[in-house]
Each structure stands twice: as structure tokens, then as C-alpha cells.
C-alpha positions in Angstrom: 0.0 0.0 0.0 1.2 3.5 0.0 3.3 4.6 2.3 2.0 8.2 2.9 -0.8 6.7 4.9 -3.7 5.9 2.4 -4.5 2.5 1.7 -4.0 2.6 -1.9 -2.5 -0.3 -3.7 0.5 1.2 -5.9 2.3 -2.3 -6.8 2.4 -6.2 -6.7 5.6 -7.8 -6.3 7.4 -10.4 -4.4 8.9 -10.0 -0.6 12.9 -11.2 -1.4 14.2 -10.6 2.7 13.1 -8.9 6.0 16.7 -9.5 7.1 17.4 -5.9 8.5 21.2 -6.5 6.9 20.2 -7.0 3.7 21.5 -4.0 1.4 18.9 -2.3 -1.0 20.4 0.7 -3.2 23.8 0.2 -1.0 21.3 1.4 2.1 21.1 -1.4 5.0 17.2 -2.8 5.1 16.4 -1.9 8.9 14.1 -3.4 11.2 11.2 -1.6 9.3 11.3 -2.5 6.0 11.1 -5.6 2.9 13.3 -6.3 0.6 11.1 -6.6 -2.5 10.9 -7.3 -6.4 8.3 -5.1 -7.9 6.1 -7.0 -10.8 3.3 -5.1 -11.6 2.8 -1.0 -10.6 -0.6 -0.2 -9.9 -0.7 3.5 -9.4 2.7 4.4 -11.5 3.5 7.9 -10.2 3.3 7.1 -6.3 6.5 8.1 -5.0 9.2 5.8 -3.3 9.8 5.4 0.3 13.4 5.3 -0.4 14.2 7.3 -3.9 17.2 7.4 -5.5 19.2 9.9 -7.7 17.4 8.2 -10.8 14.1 6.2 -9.6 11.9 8.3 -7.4 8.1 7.1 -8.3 6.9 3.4 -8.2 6.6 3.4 -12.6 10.0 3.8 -12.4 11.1 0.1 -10.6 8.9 -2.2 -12.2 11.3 -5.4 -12.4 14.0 -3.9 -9.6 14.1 -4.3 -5.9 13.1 -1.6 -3.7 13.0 -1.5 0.2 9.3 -0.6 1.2 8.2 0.3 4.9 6.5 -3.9 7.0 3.7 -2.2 7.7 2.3 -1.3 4.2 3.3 -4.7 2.7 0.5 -7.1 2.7 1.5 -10.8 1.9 -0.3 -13.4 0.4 0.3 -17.1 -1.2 3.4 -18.1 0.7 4.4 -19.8 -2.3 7.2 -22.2 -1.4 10.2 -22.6 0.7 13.6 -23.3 -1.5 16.8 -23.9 -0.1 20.3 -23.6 -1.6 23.4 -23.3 -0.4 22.5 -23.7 3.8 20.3 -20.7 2.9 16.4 -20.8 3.0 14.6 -17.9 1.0 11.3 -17.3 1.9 8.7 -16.9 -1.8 6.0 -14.7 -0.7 3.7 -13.9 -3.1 3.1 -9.4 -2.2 -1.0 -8.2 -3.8 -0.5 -4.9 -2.5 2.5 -2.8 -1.3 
């Protein structure tokens, strides 16, 4: 949903970490925020929460990874667990961010 409060759905895309280590645009994650794919923009001139030099509005990332504040992510079809290399990445499936 969009992070300026309303309850608008600006994407679809795919949570990729919640690890608050996790780098996004050379910035650590935090405690706050998803690491996540975008797939589809809903509402394509909604800004970013975190905006770069060169992608500021949500029409802008379609197909890149953006961090985007836990409590405007909703997450649907927990799609799978896969494992590789002694790591296990969690495929969530995200309707609305």
C-alpha cells in the first residue's frame, strides 16, 4: 500500500528478505522495512519510500528491488520454501504494497 498513509494499492511484487542487513540501493534494510521485487505498478506515479538519484516514483522500478516500509506490505500465497546453499529464502507472493 502506499506509504503516505492511504490505503491505496501502488504495486504487486514479491517479498525477497526482511533480514534488516540486507543492502537495497547500497542502504542497510532496517528493522522496518522488505526487501522486494516489484512485478506489476498499480498506481505508477506514487513516489518511493526510499528514492534514488534516478528512480523516485513506483513506474520507475517495475522489475527492480526496492525497500518498502513492514507495515504497508501485505503478503499473500506463501508460495514455497527453497533452499540452496545452507540458505532458505522465503517466496512470498506481495498483492498490495
Amino acid at each position: 500500500m502506499d506509504w503516505c498513509g492511504t490505503d491505496e494499492i501502488v504495486a504487486e511484487g514479491r517479498v525477497l528478505s526482511s533480514d534488516p542487513n540486507e543492502l537495497v540501493q547500497l542502504s542497510p534494510l532496517g528493522s522496518d522495512a522488505m526487501k522486494i521485487i516489484i512485478d506489476i505498478s498499480r498506481k505508477p506515479d506514487a513516489f518511493l519510500w526510499r528514492p534514488t538519484l534516478r528512480l523516485t516514483c513506483i513506474g520507475e522500478v517495475e522489475g527492480e528491488i526496492v525497500a518498502w516500509p513492514v507495515t504497508r506490505v501485505v503478503l499473500h500465497n506463501v508460495d514455497h520454501l527453497e533452499k540452496e546453499d545452507n540458505e532458505v529464502t522465503l517466496n512470498y507472493f506481495v498483492t498490495n504494497i
